[in-house]
C-alpha positions, 0 to 999 in steps of 0.5 A, spaced: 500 500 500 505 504 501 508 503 494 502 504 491 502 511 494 510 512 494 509 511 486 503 515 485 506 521 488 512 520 482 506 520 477 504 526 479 504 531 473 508 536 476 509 540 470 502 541 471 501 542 478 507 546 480 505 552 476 499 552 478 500 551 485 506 558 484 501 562 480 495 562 486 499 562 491 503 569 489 497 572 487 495 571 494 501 574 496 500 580 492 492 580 494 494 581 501 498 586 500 494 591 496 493 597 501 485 596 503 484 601 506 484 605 501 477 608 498 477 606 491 480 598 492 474 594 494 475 586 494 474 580 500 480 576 500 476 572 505 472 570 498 478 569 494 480 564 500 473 561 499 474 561 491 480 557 492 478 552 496 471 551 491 476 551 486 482 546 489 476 541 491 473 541 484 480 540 481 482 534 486 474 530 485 476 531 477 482 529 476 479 523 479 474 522 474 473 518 469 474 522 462 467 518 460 464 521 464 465 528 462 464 525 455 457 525 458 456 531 461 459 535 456 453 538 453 449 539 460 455 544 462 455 547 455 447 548 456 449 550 462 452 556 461 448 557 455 442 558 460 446 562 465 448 567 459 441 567 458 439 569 464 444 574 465 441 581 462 435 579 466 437 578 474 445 580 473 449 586 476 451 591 472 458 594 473 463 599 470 458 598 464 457 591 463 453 586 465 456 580 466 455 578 473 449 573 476 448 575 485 447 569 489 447 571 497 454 574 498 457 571 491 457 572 484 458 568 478 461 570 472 457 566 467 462 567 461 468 564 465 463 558 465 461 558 458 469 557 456 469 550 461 463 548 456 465 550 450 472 547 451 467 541 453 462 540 447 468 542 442 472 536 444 466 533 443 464 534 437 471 533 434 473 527 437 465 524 435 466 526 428 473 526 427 471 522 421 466 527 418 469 534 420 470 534 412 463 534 412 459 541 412 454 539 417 460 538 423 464 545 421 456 549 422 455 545 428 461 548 431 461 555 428 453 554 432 456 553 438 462 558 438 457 563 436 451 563 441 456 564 447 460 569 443 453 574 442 451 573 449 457 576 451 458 580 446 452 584 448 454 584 455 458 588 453 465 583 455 468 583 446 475 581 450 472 574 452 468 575 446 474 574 442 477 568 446 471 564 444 473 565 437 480 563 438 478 557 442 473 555 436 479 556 431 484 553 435 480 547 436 478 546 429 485 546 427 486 541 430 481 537 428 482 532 422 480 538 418 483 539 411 489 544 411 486 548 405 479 549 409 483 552 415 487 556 411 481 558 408 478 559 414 483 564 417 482 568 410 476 569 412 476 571 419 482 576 418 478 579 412 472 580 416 476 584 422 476 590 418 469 589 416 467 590 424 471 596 427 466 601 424 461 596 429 465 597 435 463 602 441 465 608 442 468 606 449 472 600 445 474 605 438 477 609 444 482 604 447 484 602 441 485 610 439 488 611 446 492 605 445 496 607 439 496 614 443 496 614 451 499 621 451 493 624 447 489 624 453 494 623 460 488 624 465 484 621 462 482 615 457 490 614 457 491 615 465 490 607 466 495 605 460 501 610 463 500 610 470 501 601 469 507 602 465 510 607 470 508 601 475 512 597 472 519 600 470 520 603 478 520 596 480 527 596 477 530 588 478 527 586 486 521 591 486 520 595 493 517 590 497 511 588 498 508 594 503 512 599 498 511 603 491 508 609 490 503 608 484 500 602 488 500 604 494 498 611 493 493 609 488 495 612 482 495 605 480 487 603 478 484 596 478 490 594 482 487 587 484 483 585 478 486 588 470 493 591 473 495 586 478 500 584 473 503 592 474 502 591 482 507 585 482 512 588 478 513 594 482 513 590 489 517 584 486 520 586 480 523 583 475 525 578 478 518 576 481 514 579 474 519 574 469 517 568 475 510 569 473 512 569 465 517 562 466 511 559 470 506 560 465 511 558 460 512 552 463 504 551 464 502 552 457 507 548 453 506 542 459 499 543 456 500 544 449 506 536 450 499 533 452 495 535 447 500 533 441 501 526 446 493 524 444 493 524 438 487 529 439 483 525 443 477 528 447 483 529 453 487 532 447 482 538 445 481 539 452 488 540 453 489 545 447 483 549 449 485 550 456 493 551 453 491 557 448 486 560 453 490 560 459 496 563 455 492 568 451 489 572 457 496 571 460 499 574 454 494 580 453 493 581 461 501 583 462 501 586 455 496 591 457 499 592 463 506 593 459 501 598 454 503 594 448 497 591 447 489 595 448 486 595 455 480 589 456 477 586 462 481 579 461 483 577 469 491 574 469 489 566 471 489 564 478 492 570 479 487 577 478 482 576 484 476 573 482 471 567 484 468 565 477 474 565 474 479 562 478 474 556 479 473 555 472 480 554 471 482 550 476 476 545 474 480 546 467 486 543 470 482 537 473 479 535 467 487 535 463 489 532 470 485 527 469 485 525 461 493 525 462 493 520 468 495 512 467 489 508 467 491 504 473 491 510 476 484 514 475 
C-alpha cells in the first residue's frame, strides 16, 4: 500500500501542478498586500480564500474522474452556461458598464468564465465524435453554432475581450481537428478579412482604447491615465521591486484596478523583475506542459481539452501583462489564478482537473 502511494506521488504531473500551485499562491501574496484601506480598492480576500478552496476541491474530485464521464456531461455544462448567459441581462449586476455578473447571497458568478469550461467541453466533443466527418459541412456549422451563441451573449454584455477568446478557442480547436489544411487556411482568410469589416461596429468606449492605445499621451488624465500610470508601475520596480508594503503608484493609488486588470503592474513594482519574469517562466512552463499533452493524444477528447485550456490560459496571460506593459489595448481579461476573482479562478482550476485527469495512467484514475 505504501508503494502504491510512494509511486503515485512520482506520477504526479508536476509540470502541471507546480505552476499552478506558484501562480495562486503569489497572487495571494500580492492580494494581501494591496493597501485596503484605501477608498477606491474594494475586494474580500476572505472570498478569494473561499474561491480557492471551491476551486482546489473541484480540481482534486476531477482529476479523479473518469474522462467518460465528462464525455457525458459535456453538453449539460455547455447548456449550462448557455442558460446562465441567458439569464444574465435579466437578474445580473451591472458594473463599470457591463453586465456580466449573476448575485447569489454574498457571491457572484461570472457566467462567461463558465461558458469557456463548456465550450472547451462540447468542442472536444464534437471533434473527437466526428473526427471522421469534420470534412463534412454539417460538423464545421455545428461548431461555428456553438462558438457563436456564447460569443453574442457576451458580446452584448458588453465583455468583446472574452468575446474574442471564444473565437480563438473555436479556431484553435478546429485546427486541430482532422480538418483539411486548405479549409483552415481558408478559414483564417476569412476571419482576418472580416476584422476590418467590424471596427466601424465597435463602441465608442472600445474605438477609444484602441485610439488611446496607439496614443496614451493624447489624453494623460484621462482615457490614457490607466495605460501610463501601469507602465510607470512597472519600470520603478527596477530588478527586486520595493517590497511588498512599498511603491508609490500602488500604494498611493495612482495605480487603478490594482487587484483585478493591473495586478500584473502591482507585482512588478513590489517584486520586480525578478518576481514579474517568475510569473512569465511559470506560465511558460504551464502552457507548453499543456500544449506536450495535447500533441501526446493524438487529439483525443483529453487532447482538445488540453489545447483549449493551453491557448486560453496563455492568451489572457499574454494580453493581461501586455496591457499592463501598454503594448497591447486595455480589456477586462483577469491574469489566471492570479487577478482576484471567484468565477474565474474556479473555472480554471476545474480546467486543470479535467487535463489532470485525461493525462493520468489508467491504473491510476
Amino acid at each position: 500500500m505504501v508503494r502504491r502511494a510512494t509511486k503515485s506521488i512520482f506520477l504526479v504531473d508536476w509540470a502541471l501542478i507546480l505552476p499552478v500551485l506558484y501562480l495562486t499562491g503569489i497572487g495571494l501574496v500580492i492580494l494581501e498586500s494591496i493597501d485596503q484601506s484605501l477608498a477606491t480598492v474594494e475586494f474580500s480576500m476572505t472570498t478569494q480564500y473561499i474561491a480557492l478552496a471551491i476551486g482546489f476541491v473541484l480540481f482534486i474530485m476531477l482529476s479523479r474522474t473518469d474522462v467518460s464521464t465528462w464525455k457525458r456531461l459535456a453538453p449539460w455544462v455547455y447548456l449550462l452556461s448557455i442558460i446562465l448567459l441567458l439569464v444574465t441581462p435579466i437578474v445580473g449586476e451591472t458594473a463599470f458598464g457591463s453586465q456580466r455578473w449573476i448575485q447569489l447571497g454574498s457571491f457572484q458568478i461570472q457566467p462567461s468564465e463558465i461558458a469557456k469550461l463548456g465550450l472547451i467541453a462540447i468542442l472536444a466533443l464534437l471533434f473527437t465524435k466526428r473526427k471522421k466527418e469534420v470534412n463534412k459541412p454539417w460538423t464545421i456549422l455545428l461548431s461555428i453554432i456553438y462558438v457563436v451563441i456564447p460569443t453574442i451573449l457576451v458580446a452584448s454584455q458588453p465583455d468583446l475581450g472574452t468575446a474574442v477568446i471564444y473565437l480563438m478557442l473555436w479556431f484553435a480547436l478546429v485546427s486541430a481537428s482532422y480538418l483539411r489544411k486548405s479549409t483552415v487556411f481558408l478559414i483564417a482568410i476569412v476571419v482576418l478579412l472580416t476584422i476590418p469589416i467590424t471596427l466601424p461596429f465597435l463602441a465608442e468606449y472600445q474605438k477609444d482604447r484602441i485610439n488611446i492605445f496607439l496614443n496614451p499621451d493624447e489624453d494623460p488624465r484621462g482615457r490614457g491615465y490607466n495605460t501610463i500610470q501601469s507602465s510607470i508601475a512597472v519600470g520603478s520596480g527596477g530588478l527586486t521591486g520595493k517590497g511588498l508594503d512599498a511603491g508609490s503608484q500602488s500604494q498611493l493609488n495612482f495605480l487603478p484596478s490594482q487587484h483585478t486588470d493591473f495586478i500584473f503592474a502591482v507585482m512588478s513594482e513590489k517584486l520586480g523583475f525578478i518576481g514579474a519574469i517568475s510569473v512569465i517562466i511559470a506560465f511558460c512552463v504551464l502552457a507548453v506542459r499543456l500544449f506536450a499533452i495535447a500533441w501526446s493524444s493524438q487529439f483525443q477528447f483529453g487532447g482538445y481539452v488540453a489545447l483549449g485550456v493551453g491557448i486560453l490560459l496563455s492568451t489572457q496571460a499574454i494580453v493581461n501583462i501586455g496591457m499592463n506593459l501598454g503594448v497591447i489595448p486595455i480589456t477586462g481579461l483577469p491574469l489566471p489564478f492570479i487577478s482576484f476573482g471567484g468565477s474565474h479562478i474556479i473555472t480554471e482550476l476545474a480546467l486543470i482537473g479535467i487535463v489532470f485527469s485525461s493525462n493520468r495512467p489508467a491504473s491510476y484514475r
